[in-house]
C-alpha positions in Angstrom: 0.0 0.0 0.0 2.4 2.3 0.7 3.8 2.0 -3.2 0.1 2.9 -4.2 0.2 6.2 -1.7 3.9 7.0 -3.4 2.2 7.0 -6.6 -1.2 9.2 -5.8 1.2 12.0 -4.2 3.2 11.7 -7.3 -0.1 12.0 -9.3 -1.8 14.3 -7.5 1.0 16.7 -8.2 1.4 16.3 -11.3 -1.9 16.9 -12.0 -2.4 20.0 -9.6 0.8 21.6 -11.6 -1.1 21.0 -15.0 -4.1 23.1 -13.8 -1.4 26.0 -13.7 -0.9 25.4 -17.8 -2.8 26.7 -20.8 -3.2 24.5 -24.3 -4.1 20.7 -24.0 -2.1 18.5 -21.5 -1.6 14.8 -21.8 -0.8 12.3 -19.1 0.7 9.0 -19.7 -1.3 8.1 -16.0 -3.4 9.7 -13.8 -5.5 9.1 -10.1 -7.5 7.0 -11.5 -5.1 5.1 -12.4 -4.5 4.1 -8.3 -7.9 3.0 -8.3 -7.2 0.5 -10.7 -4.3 -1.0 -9.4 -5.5 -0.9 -6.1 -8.3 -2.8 -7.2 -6.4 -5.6 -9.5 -4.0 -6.4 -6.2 -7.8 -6.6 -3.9 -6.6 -3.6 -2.0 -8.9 -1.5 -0.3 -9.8 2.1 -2.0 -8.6 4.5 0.3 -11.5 7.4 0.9 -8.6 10.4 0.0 -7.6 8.7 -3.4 -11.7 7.7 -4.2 -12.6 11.7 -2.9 -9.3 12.9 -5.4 -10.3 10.5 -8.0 -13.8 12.0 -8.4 -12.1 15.6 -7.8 -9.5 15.7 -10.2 -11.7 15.5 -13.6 -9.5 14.8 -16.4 -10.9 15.1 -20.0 -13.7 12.5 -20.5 -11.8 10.8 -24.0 -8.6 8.6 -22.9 -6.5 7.2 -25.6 -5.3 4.0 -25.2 -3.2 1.5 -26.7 -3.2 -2.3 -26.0 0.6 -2.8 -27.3 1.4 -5.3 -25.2 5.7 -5.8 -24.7 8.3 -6.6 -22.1 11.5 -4.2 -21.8 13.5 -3.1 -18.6 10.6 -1.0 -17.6 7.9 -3.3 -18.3 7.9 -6.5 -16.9 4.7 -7.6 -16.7 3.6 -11.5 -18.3 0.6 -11.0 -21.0 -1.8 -12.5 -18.8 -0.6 -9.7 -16.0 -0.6 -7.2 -18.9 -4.1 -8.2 -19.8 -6.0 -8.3 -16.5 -4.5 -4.5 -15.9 -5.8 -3.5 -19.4 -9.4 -4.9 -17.9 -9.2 -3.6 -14.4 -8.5 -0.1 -16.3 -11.0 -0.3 -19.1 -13.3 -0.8 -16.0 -12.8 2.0 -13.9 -11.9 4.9 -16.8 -15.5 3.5 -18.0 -17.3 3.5 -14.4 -15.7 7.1 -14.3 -17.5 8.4 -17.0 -14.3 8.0 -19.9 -14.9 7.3 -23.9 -12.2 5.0 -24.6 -10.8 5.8 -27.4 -8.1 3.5 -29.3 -4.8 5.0 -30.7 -3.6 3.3 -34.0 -1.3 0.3 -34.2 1.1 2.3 -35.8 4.5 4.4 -35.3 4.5 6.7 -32.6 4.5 9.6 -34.9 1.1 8.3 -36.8 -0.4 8.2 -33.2 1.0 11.5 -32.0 -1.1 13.1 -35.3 -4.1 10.9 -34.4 -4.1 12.6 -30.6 -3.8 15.8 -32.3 -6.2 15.8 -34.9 -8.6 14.8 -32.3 -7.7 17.4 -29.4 -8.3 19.8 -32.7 -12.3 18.6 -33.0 
């Protein structure tokens, strides 16, 4: 648990310094993030990160991309990989987010995807 409190300070900061910018920001994670790890391991939700998850509104489209590899950072097994890609679906869903699918592509090709779509 105390891995999962590291992580919502680190979150909650980053996302209380973005409220400070102008123009479009994009996380890689955010809050609600904890709440689905917390509830893939059978934690318990903590009532600070549930009050900070419904606080902190991000925007209601998150990209995503199922891309599933190992590397030095990434170390999950598939199976691990895919019950985290459920456990998220889940809650951005439950918390009101359109899932929306980035291409299978380069990383350029899905940067100009994100962007064509923040400019609708």
């Amino acid at each position: 648990m105390a891995y999962a409190e590291r992580m919502f300070v680190r979150d909650l900061r980053v996302y209380e310094d973005a409220q400070a910018l102008s123009g479009p920001v994009i996380f890689d994670r955010g809050i609600p993030d904890i709440m689905g790890y917390l509830t893939l391991c059978g934690l318990p939700l903590p009532p600070h990160v549930a009050a900070a998850t419904k606080a902190a509104r991000y925007n209601a489209r998150v990209y995503w991309d199922e891309i599933f590899t190992q590397d030095y950072e990434r170390k999950q097994t598939r199976a691990e990989a895919e019950a985290t890609c459920a456990v998220m679906r889940e809650t951005y869903t439950a918390l009101g987010s359109q899932i929306t699918e980035l291409p299978r592509a380069d990383i350029a090709t899905r940067a100009n995807f994100v962007c064509a779509q923040l400019a609708n």
